[in-house]
ZAZA-138467 format. One record per residue (C-alpha): x, y, z; residue in three letters. Coordinates in pm, whole numbers, plus 50000, padded with zeros to 5 digits. Each point is the difference from the previous one (the first is absolute). Layout:
N
XYZALA ...
//
This chain:
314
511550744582902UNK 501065017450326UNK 501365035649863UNK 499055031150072UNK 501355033249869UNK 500885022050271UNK 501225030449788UNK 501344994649609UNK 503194984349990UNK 499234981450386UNK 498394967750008UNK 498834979550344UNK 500324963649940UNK 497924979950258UNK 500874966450185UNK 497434980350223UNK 499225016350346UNK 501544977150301UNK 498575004350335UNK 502805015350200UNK 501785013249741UNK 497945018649786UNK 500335003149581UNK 503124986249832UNK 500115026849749UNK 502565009349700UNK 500305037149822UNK 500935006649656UNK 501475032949882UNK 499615000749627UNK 501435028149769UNK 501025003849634UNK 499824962149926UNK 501664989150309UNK 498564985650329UNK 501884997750338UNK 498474972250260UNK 499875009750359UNK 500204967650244UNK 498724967149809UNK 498544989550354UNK 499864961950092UNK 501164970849811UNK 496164996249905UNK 498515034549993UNK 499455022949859UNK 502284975049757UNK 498634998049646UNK 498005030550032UNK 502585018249964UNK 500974984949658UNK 496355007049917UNK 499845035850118UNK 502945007049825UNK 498504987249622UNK 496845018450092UNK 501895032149938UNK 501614990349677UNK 503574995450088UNK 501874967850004UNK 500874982750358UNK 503544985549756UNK 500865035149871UNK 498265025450171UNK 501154995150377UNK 502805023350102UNK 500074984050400UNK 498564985650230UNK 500905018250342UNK 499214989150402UNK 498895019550238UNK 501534974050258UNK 501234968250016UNK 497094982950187UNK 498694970249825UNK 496205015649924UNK 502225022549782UNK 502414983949810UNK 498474961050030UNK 499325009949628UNK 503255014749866UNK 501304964349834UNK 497284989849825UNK 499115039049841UNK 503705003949957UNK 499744962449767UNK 496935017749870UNK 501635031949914UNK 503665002850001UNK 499565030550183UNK 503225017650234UNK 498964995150349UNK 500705023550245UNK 500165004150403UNK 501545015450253UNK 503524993950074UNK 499034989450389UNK 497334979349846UNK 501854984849729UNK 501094967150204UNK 496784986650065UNK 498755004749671UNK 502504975649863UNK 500144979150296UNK 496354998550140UNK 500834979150301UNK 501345029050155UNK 496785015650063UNK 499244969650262UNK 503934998250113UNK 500785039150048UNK 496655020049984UNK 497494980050234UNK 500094995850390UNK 499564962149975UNK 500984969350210UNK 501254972249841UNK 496854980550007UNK 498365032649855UNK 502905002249698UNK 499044963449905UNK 496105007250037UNK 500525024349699UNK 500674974549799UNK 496404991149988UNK 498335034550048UNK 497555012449794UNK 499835035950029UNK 501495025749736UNK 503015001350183UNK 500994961649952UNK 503264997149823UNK 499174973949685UNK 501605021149727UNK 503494999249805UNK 502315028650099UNK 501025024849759UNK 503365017849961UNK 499075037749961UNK 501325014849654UNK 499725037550163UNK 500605007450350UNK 498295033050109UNK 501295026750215UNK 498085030250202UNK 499715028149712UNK 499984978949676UNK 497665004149750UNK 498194973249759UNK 498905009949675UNK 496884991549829UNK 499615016549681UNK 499825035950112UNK 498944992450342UNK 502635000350270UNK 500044981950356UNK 501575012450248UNK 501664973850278UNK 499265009050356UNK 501894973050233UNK 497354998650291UNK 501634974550218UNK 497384992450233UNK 497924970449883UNK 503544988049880UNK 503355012050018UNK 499814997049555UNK 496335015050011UNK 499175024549769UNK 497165024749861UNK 500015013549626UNK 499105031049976UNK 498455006849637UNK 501425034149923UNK 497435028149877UNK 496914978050052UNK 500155000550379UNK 499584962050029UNK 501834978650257UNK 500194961950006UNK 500374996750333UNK 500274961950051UNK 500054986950344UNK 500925035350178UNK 496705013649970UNK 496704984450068UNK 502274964350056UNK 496314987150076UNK 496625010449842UNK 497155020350180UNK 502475012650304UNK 503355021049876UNK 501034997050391UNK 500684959249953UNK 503014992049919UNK 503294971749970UNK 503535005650006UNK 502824970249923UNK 502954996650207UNK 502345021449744UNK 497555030850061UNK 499335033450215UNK 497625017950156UNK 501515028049997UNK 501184999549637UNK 496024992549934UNK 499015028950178UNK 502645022649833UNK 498964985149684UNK 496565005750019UNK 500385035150134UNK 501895007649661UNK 497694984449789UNK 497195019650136UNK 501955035549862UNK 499594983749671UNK 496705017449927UNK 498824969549862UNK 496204991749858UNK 500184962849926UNK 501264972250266UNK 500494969049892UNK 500694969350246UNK 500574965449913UNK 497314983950236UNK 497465029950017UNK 497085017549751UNK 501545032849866UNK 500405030650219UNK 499205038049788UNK 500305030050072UNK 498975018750344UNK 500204958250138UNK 503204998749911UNK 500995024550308UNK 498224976150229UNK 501364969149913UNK 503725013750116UNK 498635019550296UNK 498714965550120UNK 502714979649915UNK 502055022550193UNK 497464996750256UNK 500264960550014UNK 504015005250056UNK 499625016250296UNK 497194981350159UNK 501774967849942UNK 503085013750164UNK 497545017450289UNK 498444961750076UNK 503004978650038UNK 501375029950246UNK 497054996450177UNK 499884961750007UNK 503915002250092UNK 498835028850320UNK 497004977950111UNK 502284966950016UNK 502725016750102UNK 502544978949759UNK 499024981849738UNK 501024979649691UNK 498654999549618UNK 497824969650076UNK 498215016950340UNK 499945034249799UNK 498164982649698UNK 498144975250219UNK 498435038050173UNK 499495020549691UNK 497794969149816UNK 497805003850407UNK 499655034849994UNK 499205007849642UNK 500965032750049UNK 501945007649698UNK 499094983149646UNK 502694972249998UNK 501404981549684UNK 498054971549851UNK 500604974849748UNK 502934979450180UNK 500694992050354UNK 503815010149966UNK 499315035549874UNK 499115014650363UNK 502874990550173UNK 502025007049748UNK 498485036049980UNK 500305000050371UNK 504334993849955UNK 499955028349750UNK 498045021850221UNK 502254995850326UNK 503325005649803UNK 498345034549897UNK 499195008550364UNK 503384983950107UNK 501645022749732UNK 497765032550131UNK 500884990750435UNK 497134988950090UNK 500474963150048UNK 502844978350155UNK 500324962849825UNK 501654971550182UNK 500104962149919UNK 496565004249832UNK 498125017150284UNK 499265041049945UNK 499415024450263UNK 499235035050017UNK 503215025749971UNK 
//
């Protein structure tokens, strides 16, 4: 079975690697007979592992379940809510900017994506962990910034990042140091300065976000598609995802200088040449969408004019 105790009372729960992606993994916090279950993953994995994990410790997936919460609303996160919610009867919770595509999925590709038409019906058939083939779920808690989930004595704390998403959030496990970081940190594995954002997030919110988290003092790091990060590699994991903010944001000004104007598809089309920055992987629509994201940030901060499409330098 794919569980691993990272500290008592803190289970890892691991899906199948996907090229591009990285792990599809699942947490369990576990205290005093009760077990919380921290993003279900794909419609398909981790799936019934989790069910498993969860009998491996001696508690019961009908009784002993007090929620299972979302980091985000992407579908390699909550593809799994319906069936473990069937499975469990478990509250499910999510952030309140997250909440709609949880219980209507097709949002994701209608709202969140920077995709043509033809690209909108091509997810229909896609086969990556981002393909929308799940039932939506209405969310029976809606989370805030501040609020805090108990788990038998254990407390997590909500931290609204709003980067990856505008709904995405870390949970911070209070007094063990441990943050479950989901797609904010280390979004990829092996390189903390790869990254994604969907159309609803911010660069600037990440960046904010990340520069809190890193005042947390904390010892374990726990991403959704990454190995574990402890201790003194903790520290370097937000120093470089930081890092791969600002390089991101350095390239398409760069790209946007050289050309003199430019739109998303010239400024993508020159950032997959140059390979000077690591670039997101796993679906052609998450650059360009990134790339959107990226020039309403340096819109926002004066540094580049958008009109009918094409960007220029301010």
């Amino acid at each position: 079975m794919p569980l691993s105790e990272i500290i008592p009372g803190v289970q890892l729960v691991k899906g199948k690697f996907v090229d591009g992606f990285g792990f599809l993994t699942s947490y369990l916090v576990h205290d005093g007979g009760e077990v919380l279950v921290i993003d279900p993953g794909t419609a398909g994995h981790p799936g019934g592992e989790i069910v498993k994990a969860i009998e491996s410790l001696g508690l019961s997936p009908r009784h002993d379940v007090v929620g299972i919460v979302c980091t985000h609303g992407h579908p390699d996160h909550i593809g799994g809510v319906w069936r473990l919610k069937r499975q469990t009867g478990a509250l499910v919770m999510i952030h309140e900017h997250d909440a709609d595509v949880m219980e209507t999925p097709s949002l994701f590709i209608e709202r969140r994506l920077r995709l043509s038409r033809a690209g909108r019906l091509a997810m229909k058939v896609d086969k990556s962990p981002i393909r929308v083939n799940f039932r939506g779920v209405k969310p029976d808690c809606i989370l805030k910034h501040g609020d805090e989930i108990r788990v038998g004595s254990y407390s997590l704390r909500v931290m609204n990042s709003g980067g990856h998403s505008k709904g995405h959030c870390m949970f911070y496990l209070t007094g063990k140091r441990v943050l479950f970081s989901g797609d904010e940190v280390n979004n990829y594995p092996n390189d903390a300065r790869r990254f994604y954002v969907d159309l609803s997030g911010s660069l600037s919110a990440k960046v904010t976000a990340l520069e809190a988290a890193s005042k947390l003092k904390t010892e374990y790091l726990l991403p959704a598609h990454d190995i574990p990060h402890i201790l003194t590699d903790v520290s370097l994991q937000f120093s470089e995802a930081i890092d791969g903010v600002r390089q991101f944001q350095d390239a398409i000004l760069r790209v946007i200088s050289g050309r003199g104007d430019a739109d998303i598809d010239q400024i993508a089309f020159d950032l997959r040449r140059t390979h000077g920055v690591p670039l997101p992987t796993g679906h052609e629509a998450l650059l360009p969408t990134t790339i959107e994201v990226a020039l309403r940030t340096l819109e926002s901060a004066g540094l580049v004019e958008g009109e009918n499409g094409v960007w220029t330098l301010a």
